[in-house]
C-alpha positions as CSV (number, residue, x, y, z in Angstrom):
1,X,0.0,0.0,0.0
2,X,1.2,3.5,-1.4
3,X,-0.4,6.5,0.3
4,X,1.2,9.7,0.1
5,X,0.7,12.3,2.7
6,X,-0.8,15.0,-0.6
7,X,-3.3,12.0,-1.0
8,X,-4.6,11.3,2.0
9,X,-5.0,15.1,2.9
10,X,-7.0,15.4,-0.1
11,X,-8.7,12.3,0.2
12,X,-10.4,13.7,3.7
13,X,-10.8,17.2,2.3
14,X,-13.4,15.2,-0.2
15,X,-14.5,13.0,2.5
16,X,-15.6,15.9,5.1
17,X,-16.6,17.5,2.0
18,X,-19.3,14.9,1.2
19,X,-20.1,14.3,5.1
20,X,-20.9,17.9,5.1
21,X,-23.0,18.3,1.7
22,X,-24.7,14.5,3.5
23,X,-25.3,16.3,7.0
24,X,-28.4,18.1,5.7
25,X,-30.6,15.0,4.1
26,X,-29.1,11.6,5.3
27,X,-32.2,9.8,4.1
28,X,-31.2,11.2,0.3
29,X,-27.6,9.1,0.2
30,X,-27.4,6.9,-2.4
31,X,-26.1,3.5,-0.8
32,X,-26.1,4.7,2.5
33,X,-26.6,0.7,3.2
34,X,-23.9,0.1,0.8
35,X,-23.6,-2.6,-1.5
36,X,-20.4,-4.6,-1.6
37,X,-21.1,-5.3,-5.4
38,X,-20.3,-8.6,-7.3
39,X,-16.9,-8.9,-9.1
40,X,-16.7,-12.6,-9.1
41,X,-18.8,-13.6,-12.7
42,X,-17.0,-13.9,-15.7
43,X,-16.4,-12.1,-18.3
44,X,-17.9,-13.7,-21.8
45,X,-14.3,-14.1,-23.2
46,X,-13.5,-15.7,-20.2
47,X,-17.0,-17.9,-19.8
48,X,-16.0,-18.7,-23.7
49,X,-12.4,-19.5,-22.4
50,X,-13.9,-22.2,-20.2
51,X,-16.6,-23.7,-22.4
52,X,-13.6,-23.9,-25.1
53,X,-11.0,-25.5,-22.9
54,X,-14.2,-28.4,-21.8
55,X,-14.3,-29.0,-25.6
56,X,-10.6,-29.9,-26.0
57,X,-10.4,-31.9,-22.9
58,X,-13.1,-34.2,-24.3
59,X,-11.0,-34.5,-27.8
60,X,-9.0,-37.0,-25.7
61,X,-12.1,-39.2,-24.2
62,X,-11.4,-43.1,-25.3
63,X,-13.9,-45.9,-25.9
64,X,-16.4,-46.3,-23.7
65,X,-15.2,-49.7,-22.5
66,X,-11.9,-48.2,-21.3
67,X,-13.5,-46.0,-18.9
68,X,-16.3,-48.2,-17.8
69,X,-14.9,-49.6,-15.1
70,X,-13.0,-46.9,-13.9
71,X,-16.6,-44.7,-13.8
72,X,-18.3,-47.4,-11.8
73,X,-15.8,-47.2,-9.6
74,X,-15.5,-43.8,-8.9
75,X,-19.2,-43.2,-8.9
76,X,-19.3,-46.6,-5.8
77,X,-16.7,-44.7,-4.2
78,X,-18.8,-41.8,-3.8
79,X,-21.9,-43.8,-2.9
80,X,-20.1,-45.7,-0.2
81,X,-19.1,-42.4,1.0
82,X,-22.4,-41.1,1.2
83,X,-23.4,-44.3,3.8
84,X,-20.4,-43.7,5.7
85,X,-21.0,-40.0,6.3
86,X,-24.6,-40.8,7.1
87,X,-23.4,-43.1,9.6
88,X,-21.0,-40.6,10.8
89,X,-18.2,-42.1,9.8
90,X,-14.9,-41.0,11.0
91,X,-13.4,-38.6,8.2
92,X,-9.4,-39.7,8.6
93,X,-10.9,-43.1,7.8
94,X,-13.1,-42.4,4.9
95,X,-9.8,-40.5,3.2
96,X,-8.0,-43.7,3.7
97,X,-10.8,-45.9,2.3
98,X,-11.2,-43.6,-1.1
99,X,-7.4,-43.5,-1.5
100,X,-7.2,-47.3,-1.2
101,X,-10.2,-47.8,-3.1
102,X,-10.6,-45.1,-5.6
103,X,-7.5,-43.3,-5.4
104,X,-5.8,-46.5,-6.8
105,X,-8.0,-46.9,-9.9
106,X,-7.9,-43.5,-10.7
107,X,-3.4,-43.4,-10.7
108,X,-3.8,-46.9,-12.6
109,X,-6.2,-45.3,-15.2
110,X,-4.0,-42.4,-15.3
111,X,-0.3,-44.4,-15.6
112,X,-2.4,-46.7,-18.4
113,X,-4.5,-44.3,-20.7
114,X,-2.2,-41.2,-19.9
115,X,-3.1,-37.8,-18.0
116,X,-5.2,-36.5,-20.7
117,X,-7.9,-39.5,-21.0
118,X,-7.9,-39.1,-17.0
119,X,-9.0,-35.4,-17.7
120,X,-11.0,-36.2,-20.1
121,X,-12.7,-38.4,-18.2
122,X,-13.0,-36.5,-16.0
123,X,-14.8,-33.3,-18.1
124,X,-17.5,-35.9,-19.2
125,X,-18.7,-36.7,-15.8
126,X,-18.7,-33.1,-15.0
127,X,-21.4,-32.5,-17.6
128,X,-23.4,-35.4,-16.4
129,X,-22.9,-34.1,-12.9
130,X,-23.3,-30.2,-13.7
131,X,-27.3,-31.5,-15.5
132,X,-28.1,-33.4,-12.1
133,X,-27.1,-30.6,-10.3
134,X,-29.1,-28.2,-12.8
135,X,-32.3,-30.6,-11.8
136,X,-31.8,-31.1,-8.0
137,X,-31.2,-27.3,-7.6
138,X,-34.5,-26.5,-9.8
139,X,-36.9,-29.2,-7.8
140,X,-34.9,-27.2,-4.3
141,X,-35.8,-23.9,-5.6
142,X,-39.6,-24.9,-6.3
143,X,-40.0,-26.8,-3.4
144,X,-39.0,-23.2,-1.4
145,X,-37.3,-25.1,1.7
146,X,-33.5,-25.3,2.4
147,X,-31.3,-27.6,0.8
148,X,-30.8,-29.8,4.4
149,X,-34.9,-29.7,4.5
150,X,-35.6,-30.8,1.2
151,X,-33.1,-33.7,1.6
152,X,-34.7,-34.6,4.8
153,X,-38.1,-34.9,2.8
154,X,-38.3,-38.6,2.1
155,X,-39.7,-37.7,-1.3
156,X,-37.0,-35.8,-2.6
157,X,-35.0,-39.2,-3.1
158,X,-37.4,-40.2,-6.0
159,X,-35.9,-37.0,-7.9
160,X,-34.6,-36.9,-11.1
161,X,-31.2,-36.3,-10.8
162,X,-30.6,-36.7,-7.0
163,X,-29.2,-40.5,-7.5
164,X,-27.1,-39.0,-10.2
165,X,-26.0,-36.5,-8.1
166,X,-25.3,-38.6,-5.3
167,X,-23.1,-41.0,-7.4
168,X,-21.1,-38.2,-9.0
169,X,-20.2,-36.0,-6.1
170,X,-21.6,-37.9,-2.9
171,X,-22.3,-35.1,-0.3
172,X,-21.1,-32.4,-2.6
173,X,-25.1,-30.9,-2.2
174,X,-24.8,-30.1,1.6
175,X,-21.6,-28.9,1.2
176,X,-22.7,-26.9,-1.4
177,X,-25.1,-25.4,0.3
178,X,-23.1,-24.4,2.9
179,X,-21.0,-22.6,1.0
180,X,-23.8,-20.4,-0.7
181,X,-23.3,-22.0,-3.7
182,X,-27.1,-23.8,-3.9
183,X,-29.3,-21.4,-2.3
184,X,-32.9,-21.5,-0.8
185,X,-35.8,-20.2,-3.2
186,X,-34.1,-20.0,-6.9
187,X,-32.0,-22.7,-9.1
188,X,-28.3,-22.3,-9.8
189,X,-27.4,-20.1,-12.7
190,X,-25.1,-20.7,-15.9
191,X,-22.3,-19.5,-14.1
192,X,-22.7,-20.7,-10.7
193,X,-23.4,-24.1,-12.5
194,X,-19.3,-23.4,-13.6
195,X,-18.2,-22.6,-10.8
196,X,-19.8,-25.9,-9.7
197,X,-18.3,-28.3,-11.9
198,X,-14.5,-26.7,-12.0
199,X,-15.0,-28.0,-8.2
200,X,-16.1,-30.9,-9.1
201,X,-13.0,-31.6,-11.3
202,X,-10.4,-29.6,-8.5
203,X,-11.7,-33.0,-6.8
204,X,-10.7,-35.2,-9.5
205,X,-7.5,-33.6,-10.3
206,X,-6.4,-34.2,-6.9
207,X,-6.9,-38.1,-7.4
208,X,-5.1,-38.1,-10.6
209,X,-1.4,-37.3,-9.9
210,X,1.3,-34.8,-10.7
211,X,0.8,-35.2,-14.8
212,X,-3.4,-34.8,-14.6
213,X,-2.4,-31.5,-12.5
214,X,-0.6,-30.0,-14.7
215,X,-3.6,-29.5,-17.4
216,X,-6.3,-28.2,-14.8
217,X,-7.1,-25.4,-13.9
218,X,-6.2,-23.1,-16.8
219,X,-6.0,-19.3,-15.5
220,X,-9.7,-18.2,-16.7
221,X,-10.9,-21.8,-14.6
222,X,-8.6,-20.4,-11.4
223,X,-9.5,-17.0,-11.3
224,X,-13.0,-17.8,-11.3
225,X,-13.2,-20.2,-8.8
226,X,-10.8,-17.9,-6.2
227,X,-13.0,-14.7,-7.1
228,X,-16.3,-16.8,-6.1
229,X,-14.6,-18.2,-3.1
230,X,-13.3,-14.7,-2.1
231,X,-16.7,-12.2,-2.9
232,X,-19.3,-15.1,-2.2
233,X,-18.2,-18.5,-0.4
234,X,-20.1,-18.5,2.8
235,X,-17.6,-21.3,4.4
236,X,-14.6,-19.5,4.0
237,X,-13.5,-17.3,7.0
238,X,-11.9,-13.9,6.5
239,X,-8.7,-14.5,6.9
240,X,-8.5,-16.9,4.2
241,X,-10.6,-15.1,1.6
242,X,-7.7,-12.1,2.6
243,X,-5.0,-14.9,1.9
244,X,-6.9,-16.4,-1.6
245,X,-7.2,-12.4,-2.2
246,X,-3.3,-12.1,-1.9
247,X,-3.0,-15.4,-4.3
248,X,-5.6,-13.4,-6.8
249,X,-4.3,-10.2,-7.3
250,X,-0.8,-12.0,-8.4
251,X,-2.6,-13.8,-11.1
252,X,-5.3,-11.0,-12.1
253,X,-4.1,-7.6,-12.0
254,X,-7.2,-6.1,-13.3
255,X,-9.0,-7.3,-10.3
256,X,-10.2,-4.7,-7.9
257,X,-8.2,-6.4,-4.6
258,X,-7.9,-3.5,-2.7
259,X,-11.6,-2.6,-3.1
260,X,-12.2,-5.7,-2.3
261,X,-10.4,-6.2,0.9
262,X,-11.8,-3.2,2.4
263,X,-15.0,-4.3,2.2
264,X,-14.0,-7.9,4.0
265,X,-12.4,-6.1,6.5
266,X,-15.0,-3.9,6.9
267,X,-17.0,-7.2,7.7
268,X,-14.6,-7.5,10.2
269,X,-15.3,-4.4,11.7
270,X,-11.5,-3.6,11.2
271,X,-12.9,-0.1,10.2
272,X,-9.4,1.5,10.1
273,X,-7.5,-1.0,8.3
274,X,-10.2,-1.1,5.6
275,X,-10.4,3.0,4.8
276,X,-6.5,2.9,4.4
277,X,-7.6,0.0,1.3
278,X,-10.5,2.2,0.0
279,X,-8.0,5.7,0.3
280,X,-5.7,3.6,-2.3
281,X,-9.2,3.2,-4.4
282,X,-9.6,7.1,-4.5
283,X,-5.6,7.5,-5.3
284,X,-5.6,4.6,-8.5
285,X,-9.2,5.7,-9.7
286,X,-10.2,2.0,-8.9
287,X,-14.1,1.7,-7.8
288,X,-13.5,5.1,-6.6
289,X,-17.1,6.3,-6.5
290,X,-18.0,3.0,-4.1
291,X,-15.0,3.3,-2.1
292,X,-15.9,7.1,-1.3
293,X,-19.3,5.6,-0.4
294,X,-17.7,3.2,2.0
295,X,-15.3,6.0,3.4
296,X,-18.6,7.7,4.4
297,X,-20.4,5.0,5.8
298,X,-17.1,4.3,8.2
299,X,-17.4,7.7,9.5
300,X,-20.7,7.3,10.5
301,X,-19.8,4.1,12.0
């Protein structure tokens, strides 16, 4: 952070300027409750990035009966899982059953077929999961409970899609869930439905080995993930969003970060530590407008 002493004198001579000209009709400020805005969706080059990069990787699918086994593995692996969690099943000893039992398939498949099948793979039960996902969030929306009340509804597991669902990505709903990812009262969106499946596949990359690694994520797939996690993941606590925020800025200058940490600290209520963020907003021009907006709203604080 680079504040000169000129800057910050003339960023409180605007500041008291607007508290003053506010003084007379609080009621008339715009965003007096201010927003925090939404940074985090793509742009469509980058949305097209993605879609583009999904259509390679599936270039490299093999015949069905390579894969067949391997998919009925993974998708047991993830129903076993399911039971086990349901049955409160200690976690260190569920990781040790899916490394022994799928973990192994998946490093065979890989060493056999080669890193690119494994992704490919990979990308084709993304889309099958990303359409379950698509359904179970629509019949959750419509149904106008939470996600942990719908699944307690015994007829919710006669859904289209939820056996799917559960096979693909095992307890990936509740999680989602908790994360802000699946909400209460609408269906996922296009882009949320994204951010969705390049989880699903961090998961598969991470069974897959060094070589599988080292063709996912591509930038446009990381940035968007680590901006959703940072502006909207609801299971992420501040000082990690503050320490993915570090690890975004590096890889996506363009991306408002300082703007953007003032207003987690601000959630915080580290009031002072977030105006020094948005005073660097009113020096680079960035979100200016909404950081003076926040400045204000701290002084009244």
């Amino acid at each position: 952070m680079n504040v000169t002493a000129s800057g910050i004198l003339l960023s409180f001579i605007v500041l008291a300027m607007l508290t003053v000209g506010a003084a007379a009709a609080v009621v008339h400020f715009p965003r007096f409750t201010v927003s925090a805005g939404e940074f985090w969706r793509p742009e469509q080059t980058e949305s097209d990035a993605i879609r583009q990069v999904r259509s390679e990787r599936l270039n490299a699918l093999p015949d069905e009966k390579v894969w067949a086994e391997a998919s009925q593995a993974f998708m047991q692996s993830n129903l076993v899982s399911v039971e086990r969690k349901a049955g409160s099943a200690d976690k260190a000893e569920l990781e040790a059953w899916l490394t022994t039992r799928w973990g192994t398939i998946a490093r065979e498949f890989g060493e056999s077929h080669g890193a690119a099948a494994y992704m490919a793979l990979g990308t084709y039960l993304s889309l099958h999961f990303r359409d379950a996902l698509s359904a179970v969030s629509a019949e959750v929306a419509r149904s106008g409970v939470s996600v942990q009340e719908w699944l307690a509804d015994a007829g919710s597991t006669n859904v289209a899609g939820l056996a799917t669902l559960r096979a693909l990505s095992g307890t990936f709903i509740e999680t989602a869930a908790g994360a802000g990812l699946v909400q209460r009262g609408r269906p996922m969106d296009d882009v949320e439905l994204d951010v969705a499946t390049l989880l699903f596949l961090d998961n598969w990359v991470r069974w897959g080995g060094e070589e599988a690694a080292k063709l996912f994520p591509t930038i446009e797939e990381k940035t968007l993930v680590l901006r959703w996690k940072v502006e909207a993941g609801k299971h992420l606590s501040a000082p990690r969003k503050l320490h993915l925020l570090d690890v975004l800025e590096h890889i996506a200058p363009s991306y408002p970060a300082d703007y953007v940490r003032g207003v987690l600290l601000v959630r915080e209520n580290r009031y002072d530590e977030a105006a020094s963020f948005f005073l660097d907003c009113l020096e680079t021009g960035t979100m200016a407008s909404e950081a003076r907006d926040w400045l204000l709203f701290l002084r009244r604080q």
